[in-house]
VOBA-1610 file (N, C-alpha, C; in pm, whole numbers, padded with zeros to 5 digits, always signed):
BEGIN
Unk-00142+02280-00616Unk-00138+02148-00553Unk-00208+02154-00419Unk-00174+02105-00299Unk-00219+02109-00173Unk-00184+02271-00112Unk-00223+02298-00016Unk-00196+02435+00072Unk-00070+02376+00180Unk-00107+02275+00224Unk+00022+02252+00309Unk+00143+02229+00232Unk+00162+02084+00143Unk+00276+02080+00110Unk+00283+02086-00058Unk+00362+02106-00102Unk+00388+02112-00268Unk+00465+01973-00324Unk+00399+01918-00409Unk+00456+01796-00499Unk+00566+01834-00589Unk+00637+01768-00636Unk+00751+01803-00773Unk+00804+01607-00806Unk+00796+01559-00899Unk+00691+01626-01032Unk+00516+01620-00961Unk+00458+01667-01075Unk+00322+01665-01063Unk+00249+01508-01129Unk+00332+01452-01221Unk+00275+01281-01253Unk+00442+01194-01203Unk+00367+01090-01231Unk+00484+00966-01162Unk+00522+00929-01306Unk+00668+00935-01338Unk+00723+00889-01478Unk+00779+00715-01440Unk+00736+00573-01498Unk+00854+00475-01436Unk+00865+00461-01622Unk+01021+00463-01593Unk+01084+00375-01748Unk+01053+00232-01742Unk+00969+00192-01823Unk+00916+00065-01878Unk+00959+00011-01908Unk+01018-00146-01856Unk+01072-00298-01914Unk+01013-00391-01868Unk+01014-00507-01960Unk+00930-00583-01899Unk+00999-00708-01815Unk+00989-00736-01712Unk+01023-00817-01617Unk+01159-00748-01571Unk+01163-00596-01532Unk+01212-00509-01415Unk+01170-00412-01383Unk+01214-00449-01212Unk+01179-00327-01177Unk+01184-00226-01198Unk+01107-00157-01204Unk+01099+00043-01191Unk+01076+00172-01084Unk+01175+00248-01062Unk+01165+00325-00960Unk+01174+00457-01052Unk+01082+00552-00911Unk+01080+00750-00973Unk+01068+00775-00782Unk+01086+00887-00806Unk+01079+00960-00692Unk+00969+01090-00717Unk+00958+01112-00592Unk+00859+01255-00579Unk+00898+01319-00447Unk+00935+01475-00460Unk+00982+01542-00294Unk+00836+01625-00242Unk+00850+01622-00128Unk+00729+01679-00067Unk+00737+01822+00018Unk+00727+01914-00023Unk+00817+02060+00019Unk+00672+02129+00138Unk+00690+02054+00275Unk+00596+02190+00355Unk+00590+02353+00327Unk+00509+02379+00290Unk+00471+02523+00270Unk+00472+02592+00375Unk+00416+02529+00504Unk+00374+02598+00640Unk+00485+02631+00732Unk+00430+02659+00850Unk+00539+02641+00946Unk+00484+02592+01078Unk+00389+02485+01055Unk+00353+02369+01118Unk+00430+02217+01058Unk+00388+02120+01155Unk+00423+01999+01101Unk+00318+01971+01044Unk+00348+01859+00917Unk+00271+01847+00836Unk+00296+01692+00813Unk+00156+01618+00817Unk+00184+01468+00847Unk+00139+01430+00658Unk+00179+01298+00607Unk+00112+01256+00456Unk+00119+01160+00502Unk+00062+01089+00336Unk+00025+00933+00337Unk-00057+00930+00185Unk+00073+00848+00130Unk+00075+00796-00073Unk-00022+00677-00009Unk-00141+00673-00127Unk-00251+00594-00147Unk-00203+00590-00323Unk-00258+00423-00334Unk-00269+00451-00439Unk-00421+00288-00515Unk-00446+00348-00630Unk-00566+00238-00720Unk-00489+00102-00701Unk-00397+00054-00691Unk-00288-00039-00732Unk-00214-00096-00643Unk-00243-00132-00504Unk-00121-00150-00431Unk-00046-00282-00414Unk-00085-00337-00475Unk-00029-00530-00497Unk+00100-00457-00607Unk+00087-00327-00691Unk+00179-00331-00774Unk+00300-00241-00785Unk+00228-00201-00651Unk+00414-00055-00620Unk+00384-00070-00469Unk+00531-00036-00472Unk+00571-00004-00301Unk+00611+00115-00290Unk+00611+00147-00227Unk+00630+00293-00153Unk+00704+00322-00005Unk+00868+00428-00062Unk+00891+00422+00106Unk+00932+00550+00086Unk+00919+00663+00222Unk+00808+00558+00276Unk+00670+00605+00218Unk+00566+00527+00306Unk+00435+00544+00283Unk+00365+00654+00335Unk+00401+00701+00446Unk+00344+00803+00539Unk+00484+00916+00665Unk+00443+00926+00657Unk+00552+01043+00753Unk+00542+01188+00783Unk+00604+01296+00842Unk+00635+01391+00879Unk+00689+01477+00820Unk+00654+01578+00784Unk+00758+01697+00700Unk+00753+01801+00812Unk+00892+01873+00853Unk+00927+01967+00941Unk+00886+02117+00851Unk+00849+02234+00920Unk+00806+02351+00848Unk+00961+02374+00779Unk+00920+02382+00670Unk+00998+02443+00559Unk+01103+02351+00536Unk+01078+02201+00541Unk+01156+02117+00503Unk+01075+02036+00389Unk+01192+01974+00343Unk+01151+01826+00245Unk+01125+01718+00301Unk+01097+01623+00194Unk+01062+01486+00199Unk+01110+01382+00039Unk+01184+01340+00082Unk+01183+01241-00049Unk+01104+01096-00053Unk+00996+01077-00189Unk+00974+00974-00145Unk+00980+00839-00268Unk+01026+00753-00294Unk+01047+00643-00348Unk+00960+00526-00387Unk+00893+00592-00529Unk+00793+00465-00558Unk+00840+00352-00686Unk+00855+00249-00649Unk+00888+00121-00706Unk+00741+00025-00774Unk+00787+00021-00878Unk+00652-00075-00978Unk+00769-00223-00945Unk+00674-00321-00917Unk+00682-00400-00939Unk+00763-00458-01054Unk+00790-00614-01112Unk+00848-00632-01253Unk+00736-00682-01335Unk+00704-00600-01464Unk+00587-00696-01528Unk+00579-00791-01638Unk+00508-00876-01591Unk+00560-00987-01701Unk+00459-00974-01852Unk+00393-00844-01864Unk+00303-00779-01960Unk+00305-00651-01969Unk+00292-00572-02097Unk+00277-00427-02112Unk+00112-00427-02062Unk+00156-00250-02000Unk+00011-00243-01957Unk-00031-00159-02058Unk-00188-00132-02038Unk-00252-00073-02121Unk-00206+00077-02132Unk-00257+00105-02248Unk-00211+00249-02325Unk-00358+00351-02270Unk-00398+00446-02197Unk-00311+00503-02132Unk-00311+00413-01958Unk-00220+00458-01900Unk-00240+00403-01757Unk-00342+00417-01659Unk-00408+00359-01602Unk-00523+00374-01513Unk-00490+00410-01366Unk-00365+00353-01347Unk-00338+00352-01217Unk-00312+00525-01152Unk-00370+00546-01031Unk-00334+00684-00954Unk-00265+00633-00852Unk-00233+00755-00806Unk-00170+00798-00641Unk-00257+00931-00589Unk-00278+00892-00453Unk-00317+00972-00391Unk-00233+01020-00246Unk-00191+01109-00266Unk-00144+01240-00135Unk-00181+01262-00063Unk-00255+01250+00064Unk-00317+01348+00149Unk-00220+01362+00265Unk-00225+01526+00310Unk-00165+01619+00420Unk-00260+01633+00530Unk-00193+01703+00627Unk-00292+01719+00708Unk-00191+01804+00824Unk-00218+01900+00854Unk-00164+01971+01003Unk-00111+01841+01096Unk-00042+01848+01124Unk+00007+01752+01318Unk+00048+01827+01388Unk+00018+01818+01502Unk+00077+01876+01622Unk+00200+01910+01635Unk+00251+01992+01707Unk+00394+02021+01721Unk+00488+01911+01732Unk+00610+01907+01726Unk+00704+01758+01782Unk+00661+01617+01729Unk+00564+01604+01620Unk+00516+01476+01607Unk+00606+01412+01514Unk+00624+01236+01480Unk+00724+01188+01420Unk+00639+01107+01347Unk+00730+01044+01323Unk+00674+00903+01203Unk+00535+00805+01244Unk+00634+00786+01382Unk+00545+00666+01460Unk+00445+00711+01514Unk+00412+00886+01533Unk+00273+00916+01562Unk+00161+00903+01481Unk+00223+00897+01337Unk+00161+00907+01218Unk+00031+00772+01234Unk-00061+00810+01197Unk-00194+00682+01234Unk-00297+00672+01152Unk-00346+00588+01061Unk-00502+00628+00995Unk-00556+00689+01060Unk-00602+00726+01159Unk-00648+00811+01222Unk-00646+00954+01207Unk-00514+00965+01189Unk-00464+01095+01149Unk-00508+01162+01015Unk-00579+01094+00989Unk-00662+01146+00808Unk-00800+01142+00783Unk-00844+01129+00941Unk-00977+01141+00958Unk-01036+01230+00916Unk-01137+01283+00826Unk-01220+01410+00801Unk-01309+01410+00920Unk-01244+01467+01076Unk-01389+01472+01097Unk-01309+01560+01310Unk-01430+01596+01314Unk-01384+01693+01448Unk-01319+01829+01367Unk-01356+01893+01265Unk-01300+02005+01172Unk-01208+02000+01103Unk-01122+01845+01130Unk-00997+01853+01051Unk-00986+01880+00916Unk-00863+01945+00874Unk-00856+01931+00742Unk-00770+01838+00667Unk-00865+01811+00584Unk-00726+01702+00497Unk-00688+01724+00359Unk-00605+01760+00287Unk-00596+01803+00201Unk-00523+01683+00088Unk-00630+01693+00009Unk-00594+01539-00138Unk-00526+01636-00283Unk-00394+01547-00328Unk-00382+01559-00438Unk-00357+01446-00508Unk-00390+01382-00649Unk-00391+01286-00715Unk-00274+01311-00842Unk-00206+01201-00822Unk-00102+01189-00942Unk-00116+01068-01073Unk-00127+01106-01129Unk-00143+00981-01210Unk-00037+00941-01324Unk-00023+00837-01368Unk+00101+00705-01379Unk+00157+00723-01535Unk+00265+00729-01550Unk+00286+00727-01726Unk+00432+00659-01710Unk+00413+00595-01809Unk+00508+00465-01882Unk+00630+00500-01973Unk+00715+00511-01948Unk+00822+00566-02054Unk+00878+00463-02111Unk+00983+00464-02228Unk+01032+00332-02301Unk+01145+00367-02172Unk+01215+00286-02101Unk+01332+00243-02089Unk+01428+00262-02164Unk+01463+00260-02283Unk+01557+00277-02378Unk+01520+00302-02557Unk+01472+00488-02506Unk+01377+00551-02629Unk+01488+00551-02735Unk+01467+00534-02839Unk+01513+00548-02968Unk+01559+00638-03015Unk+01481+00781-02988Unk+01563+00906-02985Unk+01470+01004-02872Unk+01543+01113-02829Unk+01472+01195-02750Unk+01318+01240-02833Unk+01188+01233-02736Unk+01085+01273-02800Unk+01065+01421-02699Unk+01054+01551-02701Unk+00961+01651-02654Unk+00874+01597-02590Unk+00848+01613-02466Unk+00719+01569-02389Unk+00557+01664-02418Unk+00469+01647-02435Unk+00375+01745-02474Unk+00352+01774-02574Unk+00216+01816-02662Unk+00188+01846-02775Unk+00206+01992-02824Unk+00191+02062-02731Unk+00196+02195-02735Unk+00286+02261-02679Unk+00364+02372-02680Unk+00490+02429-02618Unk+00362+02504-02523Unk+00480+02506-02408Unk+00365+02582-02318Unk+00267+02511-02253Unk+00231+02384-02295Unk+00146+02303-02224Unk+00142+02292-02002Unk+00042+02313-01958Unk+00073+02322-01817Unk+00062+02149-01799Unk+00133+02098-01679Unk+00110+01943-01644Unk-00077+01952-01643Unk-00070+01820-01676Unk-00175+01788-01696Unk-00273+01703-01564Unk-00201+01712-01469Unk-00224+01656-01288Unk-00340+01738-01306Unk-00431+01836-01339Unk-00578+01854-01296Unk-00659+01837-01341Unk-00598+01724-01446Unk-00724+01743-01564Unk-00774+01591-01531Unk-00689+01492-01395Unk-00783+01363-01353Unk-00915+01374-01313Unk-00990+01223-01370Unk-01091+01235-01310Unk-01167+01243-01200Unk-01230+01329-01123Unk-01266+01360-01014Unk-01373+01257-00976Unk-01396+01129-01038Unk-01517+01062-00991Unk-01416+00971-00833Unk-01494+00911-00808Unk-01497+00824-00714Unk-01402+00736-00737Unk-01283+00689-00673Unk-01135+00626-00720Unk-01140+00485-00632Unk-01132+00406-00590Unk-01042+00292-00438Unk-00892+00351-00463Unk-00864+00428-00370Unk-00724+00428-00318Unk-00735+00360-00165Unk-00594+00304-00185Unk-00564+00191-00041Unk-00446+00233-00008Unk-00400+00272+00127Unk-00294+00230+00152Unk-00160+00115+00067Unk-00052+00209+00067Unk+00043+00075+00002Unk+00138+00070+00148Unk+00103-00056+00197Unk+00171-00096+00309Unk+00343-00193+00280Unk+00356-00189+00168Unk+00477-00281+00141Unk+00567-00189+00118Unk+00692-00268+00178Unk+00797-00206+00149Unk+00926-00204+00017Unk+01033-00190-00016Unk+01111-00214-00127Unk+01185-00358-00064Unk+01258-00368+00086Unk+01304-00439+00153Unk+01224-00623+00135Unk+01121-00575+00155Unk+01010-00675+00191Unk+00992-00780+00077Unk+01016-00710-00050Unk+00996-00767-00152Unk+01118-00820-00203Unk+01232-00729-00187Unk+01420-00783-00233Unk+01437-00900-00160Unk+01344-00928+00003Unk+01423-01034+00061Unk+01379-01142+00031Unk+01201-01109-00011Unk+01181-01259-00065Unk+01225-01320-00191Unk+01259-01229-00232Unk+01357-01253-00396Unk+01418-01331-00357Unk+01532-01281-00241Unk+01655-01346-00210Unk+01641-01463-00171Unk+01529-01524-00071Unk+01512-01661-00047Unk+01451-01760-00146Unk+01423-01681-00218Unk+01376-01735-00346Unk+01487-01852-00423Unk+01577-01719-00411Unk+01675-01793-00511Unk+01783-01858-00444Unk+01776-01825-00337Unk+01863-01917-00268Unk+01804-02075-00259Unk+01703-02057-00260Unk+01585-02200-00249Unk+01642-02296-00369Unk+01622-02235-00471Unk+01644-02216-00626Unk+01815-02318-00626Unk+01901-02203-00581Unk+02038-02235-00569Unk+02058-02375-00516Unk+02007-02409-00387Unk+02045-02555-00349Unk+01986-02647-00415Unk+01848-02629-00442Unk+01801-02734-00524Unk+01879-02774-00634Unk+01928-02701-00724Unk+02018-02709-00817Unk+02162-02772-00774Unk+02246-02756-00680Unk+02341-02803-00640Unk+02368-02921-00579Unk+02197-02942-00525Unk+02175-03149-00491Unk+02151-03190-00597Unk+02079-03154-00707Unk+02049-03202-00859Unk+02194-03232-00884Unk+02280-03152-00937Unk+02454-03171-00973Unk+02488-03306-00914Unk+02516-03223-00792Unk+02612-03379-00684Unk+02528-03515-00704Unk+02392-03561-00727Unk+02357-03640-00727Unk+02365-03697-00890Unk+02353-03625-00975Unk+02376-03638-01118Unk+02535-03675-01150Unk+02628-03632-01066Unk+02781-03665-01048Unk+02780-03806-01006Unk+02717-03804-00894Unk+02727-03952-00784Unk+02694-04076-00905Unk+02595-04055-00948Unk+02540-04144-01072Unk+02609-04156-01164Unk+02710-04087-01191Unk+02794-04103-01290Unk+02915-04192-01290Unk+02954-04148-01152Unk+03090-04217-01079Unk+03024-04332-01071Unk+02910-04359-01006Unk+02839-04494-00943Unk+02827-04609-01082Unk+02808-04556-01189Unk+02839-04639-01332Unk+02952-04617-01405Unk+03107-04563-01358Unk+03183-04570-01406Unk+03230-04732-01347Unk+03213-04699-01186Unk+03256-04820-01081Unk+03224-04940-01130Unk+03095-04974-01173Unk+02996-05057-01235Unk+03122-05131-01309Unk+03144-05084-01439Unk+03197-05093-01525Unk+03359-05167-01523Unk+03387-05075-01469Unk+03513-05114-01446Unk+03503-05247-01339Unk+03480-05254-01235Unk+03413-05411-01161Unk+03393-05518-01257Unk+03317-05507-01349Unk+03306-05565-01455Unk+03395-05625-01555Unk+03464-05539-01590Unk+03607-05524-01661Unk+03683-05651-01576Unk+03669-05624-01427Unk+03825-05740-01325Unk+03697-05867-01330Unk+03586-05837-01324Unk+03543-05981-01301Unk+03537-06061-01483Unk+03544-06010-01559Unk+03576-06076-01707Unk+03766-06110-01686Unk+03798-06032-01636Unk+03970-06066-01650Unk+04006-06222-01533Unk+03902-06197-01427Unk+03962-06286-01345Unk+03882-06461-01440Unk+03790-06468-01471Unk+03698-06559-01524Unk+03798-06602-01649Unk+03878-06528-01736Unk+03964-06565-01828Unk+04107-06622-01738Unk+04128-06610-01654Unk+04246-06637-01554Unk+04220-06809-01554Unk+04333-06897-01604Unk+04373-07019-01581Unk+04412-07059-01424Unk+04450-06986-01332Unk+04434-07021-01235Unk+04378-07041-01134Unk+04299-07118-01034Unk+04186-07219-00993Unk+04188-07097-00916Unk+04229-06997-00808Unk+04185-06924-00683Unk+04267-06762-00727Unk+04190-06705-00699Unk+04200-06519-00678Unk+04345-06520-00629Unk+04394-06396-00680Unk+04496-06333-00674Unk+04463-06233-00506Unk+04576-06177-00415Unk+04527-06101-00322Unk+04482-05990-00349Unk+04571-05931-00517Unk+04501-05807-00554Unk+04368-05797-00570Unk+04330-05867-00633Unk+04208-05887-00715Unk+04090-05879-00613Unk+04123-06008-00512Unk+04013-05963-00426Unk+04048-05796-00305Unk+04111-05743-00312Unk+04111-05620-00275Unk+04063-05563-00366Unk+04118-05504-00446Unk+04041-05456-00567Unk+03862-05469-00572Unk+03801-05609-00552Unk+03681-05567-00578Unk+03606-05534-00435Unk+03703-05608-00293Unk+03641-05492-00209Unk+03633-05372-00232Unk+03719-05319-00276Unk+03688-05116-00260Unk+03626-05092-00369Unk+03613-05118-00452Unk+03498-05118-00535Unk+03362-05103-00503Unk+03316-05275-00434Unk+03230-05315-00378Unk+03166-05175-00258Unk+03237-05139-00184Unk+03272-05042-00091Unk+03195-04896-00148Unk+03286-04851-00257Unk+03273-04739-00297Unk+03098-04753-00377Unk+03093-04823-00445Unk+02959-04845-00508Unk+02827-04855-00423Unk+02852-04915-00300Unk+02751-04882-00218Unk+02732-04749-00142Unk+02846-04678-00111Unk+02802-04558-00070Unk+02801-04445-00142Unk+02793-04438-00282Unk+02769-04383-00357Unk+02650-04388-00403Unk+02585-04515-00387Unk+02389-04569-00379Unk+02363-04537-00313Unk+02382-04501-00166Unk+02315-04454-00070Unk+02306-04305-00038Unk+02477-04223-00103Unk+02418-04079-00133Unk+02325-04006-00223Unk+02343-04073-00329Unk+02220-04042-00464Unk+02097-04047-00388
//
């Protein structure tokens, strides 16, 4: 793999469904006993997030890092196109996250930067029976056998956060709209029960032999009257 730090796994596995998300992990083991700065690139970045994206590994420490596919509303093609790209690089003593800089992956003033490429495979989500991975017993991962031509890897600047929260306003958006739909679909209901029944006292009073309203009656169709208008005006 790299001289500074060591990958595990060597490809990115996500279990495949369609319209959820998918997460895998990958640890990043410094070899050295310098600090050692990275930064996950990948062909694809509208379609995974990555956290993090870039950071610090202490000599002879780990790194865990967390890549999330998107939800797709289509199977992708058979085999996957999409890579990741790794690159390391020496940092200075004491350096942290926030020193971390494009800059810092510059090829140039002697630096070294050291690239490894991972590339993407699709698992069923819920296989049918266990399959053996590999054709051959003994088979080595197959991480060197990508193509070495010319790739676009980009920065994946998004986070897992970034994307859960707009979910969340999403559906909260979602939620009220739906709950003025109700109450106003209620209001309309009550608002033609009222109707009705109004109706009902003004046929009873019109059959009434006597020349002038009862006191009920005209109470009665005040609050009626009452209720029916502000029930038009909440709808």
């Amino acid at each position: 793999m790299g001289d500074f730090i060591s990958i595990y796994p060597s490809e990115l596995k996500f279990p495949f469904e369609l319209r959820r998300q998918s997460s895998c992990s990958m640890q990043l083991t410094n070899k050295t006993e310098k600090y050692v700065a990275f930064k996950v690139k990948t062909t694809n970045p509208k379609k995974y997030c990555v956290r993090p994206n870039s950071g610090v590994v202490l000599p002879g420490s780990s790194c865990n890092v967390t890549v999330t596919m998107q939800a797709q509303k289509e199977a992708p093609p058979e085999p996957c196109r999409d890579k990741f790209l790794i690159q390391s690089v020496i940092a200075p003593d004491g350096s942290t996250n926030k020193d971390i800089t494009p800059e810092t992956f510059h090829k140039e003033d002697g630096r070294v930067v050291k690239e490894f490429k991972m590339r993407v495979i699709y698992i069923p989500a819920n296989p049918p029976s266990p399959v053996p991975e590999g054709s051959e017993e003994g088979t080595p991962p197959r991480a060197s056998s990508l193509e070495n031509g010319n790739q676009n890897f980009e920065e994946v600047s998004r986070s897992v956060e970034d994307t859960t929260e707009k979910s969340s306003e999403a559906w909260s958006t979602i939620s009220a709209i739906s709950k003025l739909t109700d109450e106003k679909a209620s209001a309309l209901q009550q608002n033609q029960r009222l109707r009705q029944e109004l109706e009902m006292v003004r046929k009873d009073i019109s059959k009434s032999r006597s020349g002038g309203f009862s006191l009920m009656f005209l109470v009665l169709v005040g609050i009626l009257g009452v209720l029916i208008g502000y029930l038009v005006k909440r709808a």
